[in-house]
C-alpha positions, -999 to +999 in steps of 0.1 A: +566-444-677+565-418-649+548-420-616+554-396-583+541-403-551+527-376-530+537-362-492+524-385-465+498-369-443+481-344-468+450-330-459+417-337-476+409-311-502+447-313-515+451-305-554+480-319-564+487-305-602+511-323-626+523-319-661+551-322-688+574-313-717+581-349-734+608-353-757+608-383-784+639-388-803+648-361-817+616-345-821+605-308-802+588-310-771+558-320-766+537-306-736+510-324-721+480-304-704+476-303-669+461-329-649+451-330-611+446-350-586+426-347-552+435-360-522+409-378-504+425-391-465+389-397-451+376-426-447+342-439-463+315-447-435+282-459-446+255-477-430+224-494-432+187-477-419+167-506-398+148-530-413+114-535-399+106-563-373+088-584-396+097-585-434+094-607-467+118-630-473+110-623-509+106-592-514+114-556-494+132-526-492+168-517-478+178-482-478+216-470-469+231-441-470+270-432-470+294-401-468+329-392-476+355-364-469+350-351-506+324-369-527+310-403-529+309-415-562+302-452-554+292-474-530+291-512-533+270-532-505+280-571-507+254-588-500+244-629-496+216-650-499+211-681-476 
């Protein structure tokens, strides 16, 4: 197992780039390919736009929108019925 941890404090946009020669008995080396990571530091925001005065209670539309310091590949709203 091999795990690193990166410098506190890194700005968003950081590629952090990582790989090895692994060595299995007494086998040659083995290299791995490359693999990255990027730092993301910014927080998520996301909100909701206004529902309208008077709505359903069965049926209408919510819209939301979100944004992120690199990309926002998911964003899961909780939501409860009462």
């Amino acid at each position: 197992m091999f795990s690193a941890k990166s410098k506190m404090n890194l700005p968003t946009g950081t590629i952090i780039k990582n790989k090895a020669n692994i060595t299995f008995d007494v086998n040659p080396p083995m290299e791995t390919p490359e693999v990255f990571n990027t730092i993301d530091s910014d927080a998520p925001s996301s909100f909701v736009d206004a529902l309208p005065d008077v709505a359903s209670l069965s049926d209408f539309e919510l819209h939301w929108n979100g944004t992120d310091g690199m990309a926002l590949a998911l964003m899961i709203i909780p939501y409860t019925f009462q």
